[in-house]
C-alpha positions in Angstrom: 118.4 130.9 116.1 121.6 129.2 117.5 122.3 125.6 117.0 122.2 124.8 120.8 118.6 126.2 121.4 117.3 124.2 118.6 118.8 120.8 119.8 117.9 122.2 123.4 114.2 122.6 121.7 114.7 119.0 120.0 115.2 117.3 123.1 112.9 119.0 125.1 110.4 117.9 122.8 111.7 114.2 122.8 111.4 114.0 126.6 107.8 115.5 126.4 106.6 112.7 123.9 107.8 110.1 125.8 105.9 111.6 129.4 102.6 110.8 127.6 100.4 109.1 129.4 98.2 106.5 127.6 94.2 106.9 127.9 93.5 103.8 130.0 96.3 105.2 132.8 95.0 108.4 132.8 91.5 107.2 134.3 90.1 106.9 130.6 88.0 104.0 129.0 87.5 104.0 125.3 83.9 104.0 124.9 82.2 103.1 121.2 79.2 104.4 119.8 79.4 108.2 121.3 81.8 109.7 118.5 80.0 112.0 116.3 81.1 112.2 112.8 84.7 112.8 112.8 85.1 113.3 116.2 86.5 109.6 116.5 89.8 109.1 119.2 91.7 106.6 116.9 91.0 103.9 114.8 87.8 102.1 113.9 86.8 98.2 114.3 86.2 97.5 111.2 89.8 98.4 110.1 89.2 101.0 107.2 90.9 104.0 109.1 93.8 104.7 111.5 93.9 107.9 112.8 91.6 109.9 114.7 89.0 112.2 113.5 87.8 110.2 110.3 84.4 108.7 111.3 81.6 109.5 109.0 78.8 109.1 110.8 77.2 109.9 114.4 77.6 107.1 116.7 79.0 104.7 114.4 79.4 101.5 117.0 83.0 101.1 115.7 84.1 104.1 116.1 84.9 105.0 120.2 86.0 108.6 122.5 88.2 108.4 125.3 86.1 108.9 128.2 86.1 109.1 132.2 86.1 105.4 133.6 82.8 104.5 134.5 80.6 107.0 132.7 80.7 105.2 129.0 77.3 103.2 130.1 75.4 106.6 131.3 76.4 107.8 128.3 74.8 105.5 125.7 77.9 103.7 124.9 79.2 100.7 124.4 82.1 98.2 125.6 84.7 96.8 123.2 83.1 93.8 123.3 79.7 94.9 123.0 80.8 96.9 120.1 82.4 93.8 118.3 79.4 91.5 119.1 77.4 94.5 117.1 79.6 94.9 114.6 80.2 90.9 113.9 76.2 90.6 113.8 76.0 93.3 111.3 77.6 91.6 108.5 
């Protein structure tokens, strides 16, 4: 391959990272409680993991799923805050 297709490919690449468009933009609302064992979006409340897919149990409060605004409550979930107010009382 020829260096100007691979820094062509580079950039391209850099330009498609940066067009991302975060979860709450895109008509998404994190919703906790749904994710079944590691089927998490992202990080957890109670701070022991950072990435997403490392919950270990089904619908672990702290653990959320990106979902459509407005459908978190008809599907069982629970808001941030509701989640923290759970989590807080279970310690």
């Amino acid at each position: 391959m020829n260096k100007k297709l691979i820094a062509n490919a580079a950039l391209l690449a850099v330009l498609a990272a940066g067009t991302a468009i975060p979860a709450q933009a895109a008509g998404k609302e994190k919703c906790y409680g749904i994710a079944e064992a590691g089927q998490n979006d992202c990080s957890n409340l109670a701070g022991t993991h950072s990435c997403a897919g490392q919950s270990t149990v089904d619908n672990d409060p702290g653990e959320w799923k990106a979902v459509a605004k407005g459908t978190c409550l008809d599907l069982g979930g629970l808001t941030k805050a509701e989640a923290k107010r759970q989590y807080n009382a279970s310690k």
